[in-house]
C-alpha positions in Angstrom: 100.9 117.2 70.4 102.4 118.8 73.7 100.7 118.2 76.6 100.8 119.6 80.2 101.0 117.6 83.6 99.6 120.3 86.1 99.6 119.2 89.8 97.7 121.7 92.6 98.5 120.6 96.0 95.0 121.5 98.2 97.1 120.3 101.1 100.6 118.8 102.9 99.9 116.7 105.9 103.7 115.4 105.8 106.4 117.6 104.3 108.9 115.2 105.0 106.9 113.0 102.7 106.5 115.7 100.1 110.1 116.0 100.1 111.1 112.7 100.0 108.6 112.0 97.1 110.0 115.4 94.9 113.6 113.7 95.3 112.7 111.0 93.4 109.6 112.5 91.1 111.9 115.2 89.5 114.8 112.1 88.3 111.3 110.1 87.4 110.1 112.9 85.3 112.7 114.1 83.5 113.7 111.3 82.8 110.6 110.1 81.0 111.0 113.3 79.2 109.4 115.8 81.4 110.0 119.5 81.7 109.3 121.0 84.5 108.0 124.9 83.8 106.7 126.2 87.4 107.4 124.8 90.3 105.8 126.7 93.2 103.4 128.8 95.4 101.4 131.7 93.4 103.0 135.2 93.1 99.4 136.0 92.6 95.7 134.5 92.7 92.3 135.8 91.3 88.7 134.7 91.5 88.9 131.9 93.8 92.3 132.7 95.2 93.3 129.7 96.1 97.3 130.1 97.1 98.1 126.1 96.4 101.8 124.9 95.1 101.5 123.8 91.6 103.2 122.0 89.4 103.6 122.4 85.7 105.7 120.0 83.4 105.7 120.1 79.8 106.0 116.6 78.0 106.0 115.5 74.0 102.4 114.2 74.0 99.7 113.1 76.3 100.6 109.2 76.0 104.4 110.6 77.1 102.9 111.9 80.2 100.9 109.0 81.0 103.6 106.7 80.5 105.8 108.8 82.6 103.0 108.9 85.4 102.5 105.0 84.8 106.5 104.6 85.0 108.2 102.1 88.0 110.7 105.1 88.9 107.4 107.5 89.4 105.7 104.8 91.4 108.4 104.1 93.5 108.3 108.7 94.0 104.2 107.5 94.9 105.0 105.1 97.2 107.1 107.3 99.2 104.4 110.4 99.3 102.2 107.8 101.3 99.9 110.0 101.9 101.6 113.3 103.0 99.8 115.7 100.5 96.2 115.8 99.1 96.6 117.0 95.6 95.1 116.8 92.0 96.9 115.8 88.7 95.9 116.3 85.6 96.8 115.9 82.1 95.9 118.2 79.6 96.7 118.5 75.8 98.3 122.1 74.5 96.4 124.0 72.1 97.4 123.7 68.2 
């Protein structure tokens, strides 16, 4: 079943850190299948209106995306955020 990696960024202390990690998330990624859908700040917010970059990549299942997240290229992408963005990740399965 498809499942959905969805990132919200609550803050960047380091874009230089941000930057460097995206350089090597996106090959990580993609490479473990990933397909990045929305990349971005919000056109538009409701309710809590929260205006935080997400992320939204598409992968084959829920153990794809876990394996990708658990990958050595993505660690070495984590290792080189160090710290420069408080953020959430989550993994959630699409609907049949």
């Amino acid at each position: 079943m498809t499942a959905y990696w969805i990132a919200t960024y609550d803050e960047v202390t380091d874009p230089d850190k941000v930057a460097a990690y995206a350089n090597l998330a996106f090959p990580a990624l993609t490479g473990a299948g990933g397909r990045f859908l929305a990349r971005g700040l919000p056109e538009q917010v409701y309710e809590l209106g929260e205006e935080t970059r997400t992320v939204l990549i598409e992968f084959d299942s829920v153990d794809a995306a876990r394996a990708a997240h658990d990958s050595r290229a993505y660690a070495e992408a984590l290792a080189a955020l160090d710290g420069g963005a408080r953020r959430d990740i989550r993994i959630v399965p699409a609907v049949e």
